[in-house]
C-alpha positions in Angstrom: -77.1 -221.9 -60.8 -73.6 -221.0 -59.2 -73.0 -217.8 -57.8 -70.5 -216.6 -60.3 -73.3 -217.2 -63.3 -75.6 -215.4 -60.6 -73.4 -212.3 -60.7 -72.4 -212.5 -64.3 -76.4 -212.6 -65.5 -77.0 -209.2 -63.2 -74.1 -207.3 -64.1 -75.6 -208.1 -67.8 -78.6 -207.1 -67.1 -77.3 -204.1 -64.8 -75.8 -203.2 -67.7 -78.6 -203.5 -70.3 -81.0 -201.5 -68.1 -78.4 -198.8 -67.6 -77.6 -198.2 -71.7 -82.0 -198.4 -72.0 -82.8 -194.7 -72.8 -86.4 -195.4 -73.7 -87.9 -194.6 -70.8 -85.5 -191.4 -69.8 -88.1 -189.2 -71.1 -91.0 -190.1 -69.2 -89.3 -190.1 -66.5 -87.8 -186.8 -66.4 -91.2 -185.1 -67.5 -92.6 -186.5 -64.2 -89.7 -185.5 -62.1 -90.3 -182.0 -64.0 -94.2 -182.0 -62.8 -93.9 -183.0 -59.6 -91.3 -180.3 -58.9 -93.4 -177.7 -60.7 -96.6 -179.4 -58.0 -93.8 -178.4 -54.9 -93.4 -174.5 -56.0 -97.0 -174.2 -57.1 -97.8 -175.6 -53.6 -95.1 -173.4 -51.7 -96.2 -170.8 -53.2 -100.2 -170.5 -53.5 -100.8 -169.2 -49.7 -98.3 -166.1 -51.3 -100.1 -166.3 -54.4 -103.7 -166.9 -52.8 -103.3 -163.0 -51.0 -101.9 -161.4 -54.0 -105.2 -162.8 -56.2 -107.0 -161.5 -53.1 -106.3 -158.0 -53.4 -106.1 -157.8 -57.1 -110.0 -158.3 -57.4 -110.5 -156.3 -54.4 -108.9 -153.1 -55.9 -111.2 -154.3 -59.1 -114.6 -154.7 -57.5 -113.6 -151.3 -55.7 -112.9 -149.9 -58.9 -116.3 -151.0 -60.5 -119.3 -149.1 -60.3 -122.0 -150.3 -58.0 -125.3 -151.7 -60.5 -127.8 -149.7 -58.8 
């Protein structure tokens, strides 16, 4: 195969691929999780103290069973 059929057959296809939407969607729902996965990790240490001293204030709060 020359190299000019070479390049016309990948700019088709190239171009095919590009105009494919089919698989947009999945796509950007996984790019959506795993951004969602980044906060959640940057933020559980925050999180994790906050939870902490919630329950604490709520054990406090209960009255002891004996």
């Amino acid at each position: 195969m020359s190299f000019m059929k070479l390049m016309v057959n990948a700019q088709i296809r190239i171009s095919k691929f590009m105009r494919d939407k089919e698989g947009a969607s999945g796509i950007e729902y996984a790019i959506i999780a795993a951004m969602v996965a980044v906060i959640i990790i940057g933020f559980s240490s925050s999180i994790q103290g906050g939870i902490t001293a919630i329950f604490t204030k709520i054990q406090a709060a209960l009255p002891s069973g004996s």
